[in-house]
N, C-alpha and C positions, 0 to 999 in steps of 0.2 A: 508755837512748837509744843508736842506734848513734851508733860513730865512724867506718863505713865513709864515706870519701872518695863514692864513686860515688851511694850513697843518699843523704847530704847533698845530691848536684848535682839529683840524680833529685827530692827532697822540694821543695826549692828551684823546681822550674822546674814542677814539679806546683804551689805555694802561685802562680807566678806566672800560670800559667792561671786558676786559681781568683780571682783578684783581677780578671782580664781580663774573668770571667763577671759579665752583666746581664741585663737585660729591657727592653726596649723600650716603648712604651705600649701597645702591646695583648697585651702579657703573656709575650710570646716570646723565650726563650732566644737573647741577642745576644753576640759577642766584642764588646767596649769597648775603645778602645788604653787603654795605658799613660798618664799622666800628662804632658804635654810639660814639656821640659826646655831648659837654654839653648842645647844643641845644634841643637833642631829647628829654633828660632824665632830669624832674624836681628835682631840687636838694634834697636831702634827707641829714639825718643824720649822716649817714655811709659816703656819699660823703664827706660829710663839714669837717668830721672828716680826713677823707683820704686826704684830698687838707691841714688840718690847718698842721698834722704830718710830711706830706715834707716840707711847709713855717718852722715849728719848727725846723723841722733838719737844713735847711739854714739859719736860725736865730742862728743857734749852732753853725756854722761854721765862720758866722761871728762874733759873740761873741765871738770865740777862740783866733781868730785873733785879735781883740779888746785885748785882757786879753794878749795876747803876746805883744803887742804895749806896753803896758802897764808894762810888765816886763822886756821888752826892754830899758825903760826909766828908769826904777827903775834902772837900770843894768849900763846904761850910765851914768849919772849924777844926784845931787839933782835937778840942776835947771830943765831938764828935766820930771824928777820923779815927781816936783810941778807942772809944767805946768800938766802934764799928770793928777795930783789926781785933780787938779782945773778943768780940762773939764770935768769929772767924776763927783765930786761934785757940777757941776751945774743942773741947771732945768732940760735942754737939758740930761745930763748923765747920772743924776738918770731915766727919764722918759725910758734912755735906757737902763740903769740896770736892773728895773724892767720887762722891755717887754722882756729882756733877764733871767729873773728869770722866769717868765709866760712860757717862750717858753719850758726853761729847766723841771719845774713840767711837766706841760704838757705831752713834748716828753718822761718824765720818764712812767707818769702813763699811757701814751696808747700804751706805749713800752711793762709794763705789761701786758697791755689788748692783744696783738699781744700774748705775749708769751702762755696766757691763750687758746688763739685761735689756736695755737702751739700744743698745748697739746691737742685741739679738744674739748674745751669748750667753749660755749656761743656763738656759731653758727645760734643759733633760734633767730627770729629778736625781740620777745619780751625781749631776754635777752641779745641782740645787742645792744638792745636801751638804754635798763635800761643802761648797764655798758656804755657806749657810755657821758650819762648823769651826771654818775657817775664819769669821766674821765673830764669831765668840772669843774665840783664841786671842784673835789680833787683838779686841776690845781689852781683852782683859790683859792681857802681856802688856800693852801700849802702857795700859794706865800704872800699871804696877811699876814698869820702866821711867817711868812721866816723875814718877813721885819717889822713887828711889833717886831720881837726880837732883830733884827738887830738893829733898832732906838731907844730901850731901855738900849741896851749894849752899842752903841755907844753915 
């Protein structure tokens, strides 16, 4: 394999043609763009929603693992289990409890909204958005409900 510089650039933009080439339905040799990317496309609501749903499902996994840390400690020792509930109950643990309560509403209620959309409703962007909207609201009200009951009982 070369290591000249200039054929690498030269193969390279040769493979990027080649990937541009298609066929159309009547069988004819078409150029096809490229793939769009976040540059093309102004951000919308559907997007923000589709990028927060994967961070939330990753926020869920790490939170899992968090919560297993955590019963891990409980599981090995008191002094463990206290260290563990003392970084939980600081600033830092609750500010990530929370953002892990946020992520879990959330991921629930746009979970429904997917399921909705499953089922072949709420397709139309008027009523994309609405529930789109709706799916922020519920996330945030839930969680802020979640946790004013939680500071009452406790």
């Amino acid at each position: 394999m070369s290591t000249d510089p200039l054929k690498l650039v030269i193969t390279m933009q040769d493979m990027r043609e080649a990937l541009m080439q298609g066929r159309n339905t009547a069988g004819k040799l078409v150029q096809r763009p490229l793939s769009p990317h976040l540059q093309v496309y102004k951000p919308q609501i559907s997007s923000a929603l589709s990028i927060f749903h994967r961070l939330t499902g990753v926020a869920l996994a790490l939170g899992a693992m968090l919560l297993s840390l955590w019963l891990a400690a409980a599981a090995t020792s008191p002094g463990a289990f206290a260290d563990a509930q003392a970084l939980l109950d600081s600033i830092i643990g609750m500010i990530v409890l929370f953002g892990f309560t946020l992520a879990l509403f959330y991921h629930f209620c746009n979970g429904i909204r997917h399921l909705l959309w499953d089922a072949g409703y709420g397709f139309d962007l008027p009523t994309m958005h609405r529930t789109g909207y709706a799916v922020m609201i519920a996330s945030v009200g839930l969680t802020v409900v979640f946790w004013i009951i939680g500071l009452v009982i406790l």
